[in-house]
C-alpha positions, 0 to 999 in steps of 0.5 A: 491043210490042203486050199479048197477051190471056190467054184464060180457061178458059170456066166450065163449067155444069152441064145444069139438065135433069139437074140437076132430073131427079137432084133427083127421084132424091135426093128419095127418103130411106131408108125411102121406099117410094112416093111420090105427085106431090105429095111430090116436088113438096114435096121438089124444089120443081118443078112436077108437070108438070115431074116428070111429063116428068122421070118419063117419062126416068128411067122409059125408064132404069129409074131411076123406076118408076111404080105404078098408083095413080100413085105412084113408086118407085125402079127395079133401075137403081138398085140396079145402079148401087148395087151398082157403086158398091160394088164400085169403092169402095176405102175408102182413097181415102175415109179417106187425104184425111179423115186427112190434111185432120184431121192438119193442122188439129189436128196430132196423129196420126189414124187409122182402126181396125176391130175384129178379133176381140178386137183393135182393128186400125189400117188406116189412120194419118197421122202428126203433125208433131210429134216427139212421137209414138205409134209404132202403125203401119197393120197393128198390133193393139191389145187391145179395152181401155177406150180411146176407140177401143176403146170406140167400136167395141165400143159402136156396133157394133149401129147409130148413136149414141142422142140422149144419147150424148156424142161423141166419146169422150175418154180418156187415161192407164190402158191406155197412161199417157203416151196420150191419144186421141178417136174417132168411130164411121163408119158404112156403109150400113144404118148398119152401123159400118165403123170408128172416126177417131181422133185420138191423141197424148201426155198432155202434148199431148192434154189435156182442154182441147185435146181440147174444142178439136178435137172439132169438127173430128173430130165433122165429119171423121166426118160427112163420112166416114160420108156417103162411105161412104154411111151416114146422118150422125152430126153430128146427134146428138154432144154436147160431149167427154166430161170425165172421162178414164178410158183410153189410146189 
């Protein structure tokens, strides 16, 4: 019987000119006003004559904008394009996958907390496989106490971390004595705080040992999630778990 031949799925490629053209459009940071020729042959790596034929699509497209002194700057389609963006995104489709990703790498309890008022309000939690648990559910309302989550939100409402911050926080056993919790803050655009991630789960489990063992995972979590919400990544600036534990979840 003669050997049939399975085909492969051709592997897709992306379209280079595209792909440098976007580099020009990402070279602009937060902050930027104008930028000349030269910084965006410096910050894209290409040619200013490649740049200069990319500006003229993107200009046709009212995505660059070019100034007299020969300069660009971002154009409306963009802010167009930012404020569509805004108006499709749906926060759970961005926090259920990092929830759930975080719960199985550590196997506690994680979740994602606003603050409402005086209450600290879970909106989103995947449980742990473990059968010792907490009982908080999505919706629930806790007090804003001295918990890491609490203080996460209390503290980072204002803006980002500052370089001598210590993230994430770790508390354990006051408010709730057999609960322990960690959490980050997650911030938006303009770096306004949406929330806080967390990672919770008993005293016996979520000791001070176990909570240095995971941190990284939550301090990367966060960063990933921040970045999806188009905020400015915090990665940068956490130091190692606080070690005293003065709270509950």
């Amino acid at each position: 019987m003669a050997k049939q031949t399975v085909k492969k799925p051709p592997v897709l490629k992306g379209v280079s000119a595209a792909e440098r053209a976007l580099a020009v459009l990402t070279a602009f940071r937060r902050g930027d006003g104008a930028l000349s020729l030269a910084e965006l042959a410096e910050r894209t790596g290409l040619v200013k004559s490649t740049i200069l034929r990319l500006a003229l699509s993107l200009q046709q497209y009212r995505l660059l904008a070019r100034l007299p002194d020969g300069s660009y700057r971002l154009d409306a389609e963009t802010l167009r394009l930012g404020t569509a963006y805004q108006q499709a995104f749906r926060l759970a489709d961005h926090v259920m996958p990092v929830l759930e990703q975080l719960a199985a790498s550590t196997g506690e309890t994680t979740s994602f907390y606003v603050r409402n008022g005086e209450e600290r309000l879970c909106l989103f939690r995947v449980e742990s496989s473990n059968r010792i648990r907490m009982t908080v559910q999505p919706g629930d309302s806790r007090p804003m106490d001295k918990s890491a989550i609490a203080q996460t939100l209390r503290r980072y409402e204002s803006g980002p971390p500052g370089p001598d911050d210590e993230l994430p926080l770790f508390t354990s056993g006051v408010t709730d004595p057999h609960a322990a919790a960690l959490a980050m803050p997650v911030f938006g655009i303009g770096d306004s705080l949406v929330g806080a991630l967390a990672i919770s789960g008993p005293v016996s489990r979520l000791t001070t040992a176990r909570a240095e063992q995971i941190k990284d995972a939550l301090v990367e979590a966060a960063s990933k999630l921040t970045a999806a919400c188009g905020g400015t990544s915090s990665s940068d600036t956490p130091k190692r778990a606080r070690k005293r534990s003065s709270a509950a979840v």
